[in-house]
VMD Tcl script that builds the backbone (N, CA, C; Angstrom):
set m [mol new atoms 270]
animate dup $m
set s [atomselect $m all]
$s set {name element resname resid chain x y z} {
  {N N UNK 1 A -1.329 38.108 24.495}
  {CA C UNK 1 A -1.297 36.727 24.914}
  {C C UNK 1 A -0.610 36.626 26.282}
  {N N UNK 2 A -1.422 35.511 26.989}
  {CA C UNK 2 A -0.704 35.617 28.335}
  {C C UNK 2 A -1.250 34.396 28.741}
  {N N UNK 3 A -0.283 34.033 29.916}
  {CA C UNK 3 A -0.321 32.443 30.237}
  {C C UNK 3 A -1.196 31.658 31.436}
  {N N UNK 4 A -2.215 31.049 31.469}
  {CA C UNK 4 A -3.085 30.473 32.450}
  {C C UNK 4 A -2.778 29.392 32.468}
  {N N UNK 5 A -2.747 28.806 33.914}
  {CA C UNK 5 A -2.609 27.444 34.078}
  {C C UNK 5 A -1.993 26.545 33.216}
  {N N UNK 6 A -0.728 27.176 32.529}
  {CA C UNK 6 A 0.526 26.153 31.781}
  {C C UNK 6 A -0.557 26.422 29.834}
  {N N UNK 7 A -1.235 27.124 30.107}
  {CA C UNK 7 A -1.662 27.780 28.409}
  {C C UNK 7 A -2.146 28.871 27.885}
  {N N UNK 8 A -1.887 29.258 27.052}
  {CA C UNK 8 A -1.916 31.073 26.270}
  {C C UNK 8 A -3.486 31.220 26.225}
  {N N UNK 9 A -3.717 31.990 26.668}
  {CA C UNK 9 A -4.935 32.777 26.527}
  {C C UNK 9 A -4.944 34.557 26.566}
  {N N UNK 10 A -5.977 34.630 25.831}
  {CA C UNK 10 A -6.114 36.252 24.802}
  {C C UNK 10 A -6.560 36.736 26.314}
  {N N UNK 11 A -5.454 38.231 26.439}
  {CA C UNK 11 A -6.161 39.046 27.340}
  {C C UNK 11 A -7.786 40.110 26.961}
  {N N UNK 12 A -8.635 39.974 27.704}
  {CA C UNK 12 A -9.872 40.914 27.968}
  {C C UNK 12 A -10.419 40.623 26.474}
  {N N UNK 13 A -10.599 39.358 26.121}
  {CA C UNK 13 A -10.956 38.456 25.155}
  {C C UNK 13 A -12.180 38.375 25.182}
  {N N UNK 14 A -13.461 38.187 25.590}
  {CA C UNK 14 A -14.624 37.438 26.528}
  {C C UNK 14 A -14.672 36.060 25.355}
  {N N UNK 15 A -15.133 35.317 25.734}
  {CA C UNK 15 A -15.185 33.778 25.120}
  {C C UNK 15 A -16.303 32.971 26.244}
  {N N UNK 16 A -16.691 31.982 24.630}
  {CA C UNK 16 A -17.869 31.255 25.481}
  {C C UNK 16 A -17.499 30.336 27.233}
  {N N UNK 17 A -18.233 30.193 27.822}
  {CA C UNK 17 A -17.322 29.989 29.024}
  {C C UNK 17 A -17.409 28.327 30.003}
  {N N UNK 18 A -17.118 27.888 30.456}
  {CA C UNK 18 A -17.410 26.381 31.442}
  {C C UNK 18 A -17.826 26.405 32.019}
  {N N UNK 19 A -18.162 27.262 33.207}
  {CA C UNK 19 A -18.803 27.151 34.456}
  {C C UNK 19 A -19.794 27.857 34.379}
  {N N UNK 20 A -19.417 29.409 34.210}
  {CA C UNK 20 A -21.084 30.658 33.521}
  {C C UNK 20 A -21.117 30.412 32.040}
  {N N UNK 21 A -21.808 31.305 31.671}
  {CA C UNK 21 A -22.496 31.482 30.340}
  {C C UNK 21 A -21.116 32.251 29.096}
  {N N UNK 22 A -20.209 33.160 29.635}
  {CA C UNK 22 A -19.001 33.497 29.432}
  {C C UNK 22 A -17.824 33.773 30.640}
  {N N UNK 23 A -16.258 33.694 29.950}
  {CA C UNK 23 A -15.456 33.927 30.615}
  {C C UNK 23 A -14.957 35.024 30.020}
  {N N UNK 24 A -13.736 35.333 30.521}
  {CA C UNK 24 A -12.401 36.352 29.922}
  {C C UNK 24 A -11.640 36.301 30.566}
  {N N UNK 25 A -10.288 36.455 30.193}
  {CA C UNK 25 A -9.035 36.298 31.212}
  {C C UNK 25 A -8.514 38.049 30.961}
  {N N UNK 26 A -8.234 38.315 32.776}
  {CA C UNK 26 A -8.252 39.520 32.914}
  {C C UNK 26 A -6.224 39.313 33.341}
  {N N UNK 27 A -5.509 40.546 33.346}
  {CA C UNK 27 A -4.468 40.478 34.363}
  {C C UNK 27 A -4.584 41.417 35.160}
  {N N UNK 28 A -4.450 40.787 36.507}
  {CA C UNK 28 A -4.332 41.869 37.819}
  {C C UNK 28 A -3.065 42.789 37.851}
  {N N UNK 29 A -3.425 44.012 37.731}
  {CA C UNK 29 A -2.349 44.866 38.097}
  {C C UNK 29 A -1.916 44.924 39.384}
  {N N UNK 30 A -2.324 44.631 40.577}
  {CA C UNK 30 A -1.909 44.830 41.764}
  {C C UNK 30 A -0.677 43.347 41.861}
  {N N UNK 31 A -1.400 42.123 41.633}
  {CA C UNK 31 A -0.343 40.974 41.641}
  {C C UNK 31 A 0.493 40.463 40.479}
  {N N UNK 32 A 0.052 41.251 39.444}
  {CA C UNK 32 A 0.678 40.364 37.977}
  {C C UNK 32 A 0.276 39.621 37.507}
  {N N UNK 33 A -0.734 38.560 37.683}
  {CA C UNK 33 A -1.172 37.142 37.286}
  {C C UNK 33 A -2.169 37.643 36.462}
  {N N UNK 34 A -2.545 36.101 35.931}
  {CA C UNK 34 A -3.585 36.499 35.136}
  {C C UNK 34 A -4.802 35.520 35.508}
  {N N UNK 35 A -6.121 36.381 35.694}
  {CA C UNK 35 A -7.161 35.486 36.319}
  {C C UNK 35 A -8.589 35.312 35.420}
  {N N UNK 36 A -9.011 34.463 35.795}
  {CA C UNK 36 A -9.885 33.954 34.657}
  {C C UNK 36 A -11.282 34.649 35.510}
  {N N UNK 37 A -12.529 35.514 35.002}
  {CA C UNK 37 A -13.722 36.079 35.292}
  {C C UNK 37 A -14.894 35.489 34.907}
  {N N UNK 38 A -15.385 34.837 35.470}
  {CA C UNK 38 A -16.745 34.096 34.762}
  {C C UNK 38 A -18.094 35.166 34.546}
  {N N UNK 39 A -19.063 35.614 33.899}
  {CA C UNK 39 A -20.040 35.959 34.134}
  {C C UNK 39 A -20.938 35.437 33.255}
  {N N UNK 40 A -22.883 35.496 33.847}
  {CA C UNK 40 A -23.682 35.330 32.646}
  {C C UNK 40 A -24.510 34.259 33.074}
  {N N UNK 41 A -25.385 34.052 33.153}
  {CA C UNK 41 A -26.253 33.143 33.859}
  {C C UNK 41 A -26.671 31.732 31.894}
  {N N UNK 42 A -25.991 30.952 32.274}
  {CA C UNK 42 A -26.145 29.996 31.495}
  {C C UNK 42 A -27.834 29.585 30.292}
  {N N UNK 43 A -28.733 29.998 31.686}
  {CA C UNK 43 A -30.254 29.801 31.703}
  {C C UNK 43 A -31.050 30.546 30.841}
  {N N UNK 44 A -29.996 31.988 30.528}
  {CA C UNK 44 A -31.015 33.175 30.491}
  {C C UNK 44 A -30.393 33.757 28.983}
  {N N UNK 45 A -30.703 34.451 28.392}
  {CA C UNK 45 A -30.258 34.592 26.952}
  {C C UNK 45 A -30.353 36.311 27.270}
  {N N UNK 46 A -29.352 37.082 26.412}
  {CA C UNK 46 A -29.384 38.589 26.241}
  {C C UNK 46 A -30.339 38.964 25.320}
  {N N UNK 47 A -31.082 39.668 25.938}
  {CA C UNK 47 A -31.680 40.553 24.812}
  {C C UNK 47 A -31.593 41.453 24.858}
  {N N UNK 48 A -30.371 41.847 24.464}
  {CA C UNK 48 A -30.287 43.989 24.441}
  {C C UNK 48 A -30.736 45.043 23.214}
  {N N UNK 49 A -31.038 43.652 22.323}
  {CA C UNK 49 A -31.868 44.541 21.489}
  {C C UNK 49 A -32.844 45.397 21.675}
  {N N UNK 50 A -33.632 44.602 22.877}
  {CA C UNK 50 A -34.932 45.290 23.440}
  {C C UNK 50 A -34.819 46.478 24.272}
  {N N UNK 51 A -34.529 48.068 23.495}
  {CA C UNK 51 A -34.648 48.790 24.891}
  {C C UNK 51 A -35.044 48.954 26.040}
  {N N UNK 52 A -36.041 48.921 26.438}
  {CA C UNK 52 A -36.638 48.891 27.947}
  {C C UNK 52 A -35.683 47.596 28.871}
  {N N UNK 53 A -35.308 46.499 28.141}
  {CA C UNK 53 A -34.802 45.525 28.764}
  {C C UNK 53 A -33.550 46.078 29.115}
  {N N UNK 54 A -32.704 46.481 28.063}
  {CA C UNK 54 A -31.096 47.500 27.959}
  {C C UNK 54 A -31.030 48.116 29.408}
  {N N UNK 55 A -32.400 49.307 29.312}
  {CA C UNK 55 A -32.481 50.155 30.181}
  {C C UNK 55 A -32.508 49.295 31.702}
  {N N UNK 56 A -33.251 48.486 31.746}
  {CA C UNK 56 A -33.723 48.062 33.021}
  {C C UNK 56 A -32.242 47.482 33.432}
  {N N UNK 57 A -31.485 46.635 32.458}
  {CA C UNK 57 A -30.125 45.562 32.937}
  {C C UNK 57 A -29.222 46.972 33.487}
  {N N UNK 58 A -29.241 48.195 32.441}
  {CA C UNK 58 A -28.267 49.040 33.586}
  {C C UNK 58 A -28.671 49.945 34.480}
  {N N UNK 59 A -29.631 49.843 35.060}
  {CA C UNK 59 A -30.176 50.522 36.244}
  {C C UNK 59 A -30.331 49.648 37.346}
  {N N UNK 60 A -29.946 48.455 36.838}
  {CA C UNK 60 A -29.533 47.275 38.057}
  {C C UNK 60 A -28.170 46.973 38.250}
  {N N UNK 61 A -27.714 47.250 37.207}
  {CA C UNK 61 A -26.111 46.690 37.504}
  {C C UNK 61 A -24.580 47.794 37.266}
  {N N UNK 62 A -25.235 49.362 37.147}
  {CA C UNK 62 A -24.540 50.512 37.320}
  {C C UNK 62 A -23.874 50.599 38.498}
  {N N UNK 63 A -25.588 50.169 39.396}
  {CA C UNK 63 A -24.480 50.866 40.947}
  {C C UNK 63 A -23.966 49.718 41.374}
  {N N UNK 64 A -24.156 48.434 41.225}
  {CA C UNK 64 A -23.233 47.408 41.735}
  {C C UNK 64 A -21.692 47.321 41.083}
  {N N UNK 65 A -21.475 48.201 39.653}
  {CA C UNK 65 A -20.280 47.903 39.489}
  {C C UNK 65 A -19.373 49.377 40.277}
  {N N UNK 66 A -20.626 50.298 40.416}
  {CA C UNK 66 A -19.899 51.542 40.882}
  {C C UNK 66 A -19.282 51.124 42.891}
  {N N UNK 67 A -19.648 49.976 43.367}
  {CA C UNK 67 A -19.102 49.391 44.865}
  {C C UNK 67 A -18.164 48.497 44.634}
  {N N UNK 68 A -17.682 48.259 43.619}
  {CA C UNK 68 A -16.651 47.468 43.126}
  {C C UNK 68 A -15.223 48.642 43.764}
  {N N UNK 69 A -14.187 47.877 44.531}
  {CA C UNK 69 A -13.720 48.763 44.766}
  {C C UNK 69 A -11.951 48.117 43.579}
  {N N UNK 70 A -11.110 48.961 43.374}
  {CA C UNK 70 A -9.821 48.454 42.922}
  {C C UNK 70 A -9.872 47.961 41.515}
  {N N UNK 71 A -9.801 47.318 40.704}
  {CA C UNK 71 A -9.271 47.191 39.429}
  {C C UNK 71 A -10.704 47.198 38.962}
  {N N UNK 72 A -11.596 47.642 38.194}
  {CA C UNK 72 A -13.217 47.479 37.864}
  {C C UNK 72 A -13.458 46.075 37.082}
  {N N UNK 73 A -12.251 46.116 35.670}
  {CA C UNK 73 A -12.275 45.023 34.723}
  {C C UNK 73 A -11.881 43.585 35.741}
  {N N UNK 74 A -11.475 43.332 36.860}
  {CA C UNK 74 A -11.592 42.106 37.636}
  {C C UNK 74 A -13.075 41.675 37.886}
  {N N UNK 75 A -14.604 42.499 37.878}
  {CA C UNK 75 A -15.348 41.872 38.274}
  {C C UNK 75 A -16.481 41.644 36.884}
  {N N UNK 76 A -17.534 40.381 37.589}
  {CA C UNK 76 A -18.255 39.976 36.623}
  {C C UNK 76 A -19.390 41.216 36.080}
  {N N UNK 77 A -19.650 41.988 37.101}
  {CA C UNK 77 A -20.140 43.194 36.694}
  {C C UNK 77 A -20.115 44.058 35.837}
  {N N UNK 78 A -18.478 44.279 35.524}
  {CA C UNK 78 A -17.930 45.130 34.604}
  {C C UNK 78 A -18.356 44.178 33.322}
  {N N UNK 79 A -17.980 42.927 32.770}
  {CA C UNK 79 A -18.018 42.140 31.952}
  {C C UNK 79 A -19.390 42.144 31.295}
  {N N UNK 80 A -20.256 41.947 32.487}
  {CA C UNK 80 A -21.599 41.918 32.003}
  {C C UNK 80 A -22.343 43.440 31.253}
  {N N UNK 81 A -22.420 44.021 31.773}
  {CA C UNK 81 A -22.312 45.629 30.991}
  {C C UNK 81 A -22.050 45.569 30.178}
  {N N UNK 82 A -20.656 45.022 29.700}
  {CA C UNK 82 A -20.025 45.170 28.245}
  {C C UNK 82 A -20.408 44.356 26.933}
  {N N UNK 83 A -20.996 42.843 27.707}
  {CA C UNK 83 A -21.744 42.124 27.080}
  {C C UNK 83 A -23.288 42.965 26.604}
  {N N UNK 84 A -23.507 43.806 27.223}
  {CA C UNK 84 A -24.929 44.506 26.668}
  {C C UNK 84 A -25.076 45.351 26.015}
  {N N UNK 85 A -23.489 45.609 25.561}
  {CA C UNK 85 A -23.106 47.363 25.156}
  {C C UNK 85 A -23.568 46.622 23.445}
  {N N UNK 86 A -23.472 47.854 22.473}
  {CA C UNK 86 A -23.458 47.254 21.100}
  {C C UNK 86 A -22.265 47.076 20.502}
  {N N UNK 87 A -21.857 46.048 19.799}
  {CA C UNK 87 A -20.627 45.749 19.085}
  {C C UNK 87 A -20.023 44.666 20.236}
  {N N UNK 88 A -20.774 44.275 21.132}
  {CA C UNK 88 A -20.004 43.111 21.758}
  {C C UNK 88 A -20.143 41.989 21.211}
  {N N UNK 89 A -18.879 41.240 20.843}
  {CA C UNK 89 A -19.098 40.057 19.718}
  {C C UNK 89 A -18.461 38.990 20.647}
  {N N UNK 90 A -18.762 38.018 20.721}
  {CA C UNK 90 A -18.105 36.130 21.228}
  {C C UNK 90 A -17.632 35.351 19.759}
}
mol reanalyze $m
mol bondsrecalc $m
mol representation Tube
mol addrep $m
């Protein structure tokens, strides 16, 4: 548990989200704080059941998280991956 904007929120939690489709509150190791990560396109629904689809989402979004430079779990990249992995639950 850790504190955002004056209230407790679960670290590396993912939860349904306000602005994208999900959030998670990450803490930065370089500053200490704790920052909120949006990812997930509102519009569009996962289907990772579908292999070929699986395959195709990480052969698009491998090498964009591999130019991520400094903490990986700060970007929406990393998040999204994990959302496709199996056993990711909201």
């Amino acid at each position: 548990m850790a504190k955002y904007k004056n209230r407790t929120v679960k670290l590396n939690k993912p939860s349904r989200g306000d602005v994208k489709k999900f959030k998670v509150f990450v803490k930065d190791r370089s500053s200490g704080r704790v920052k909120k990560v949006n990812f997930g396109s509102k519009e569009m629904s996962i289907k990772k059941n579908i292999p070929a689809r699986q395959k195709s989402f990480f052969a698009r979004f491998r090498p964009i998280l591999a130019k991520v430079k400094g903490q990986k779990n700060l970007s929406p990249a990393y998040w999204a991956i994990q959302s496709w992995k199996k056993g990711f639950k909201i």
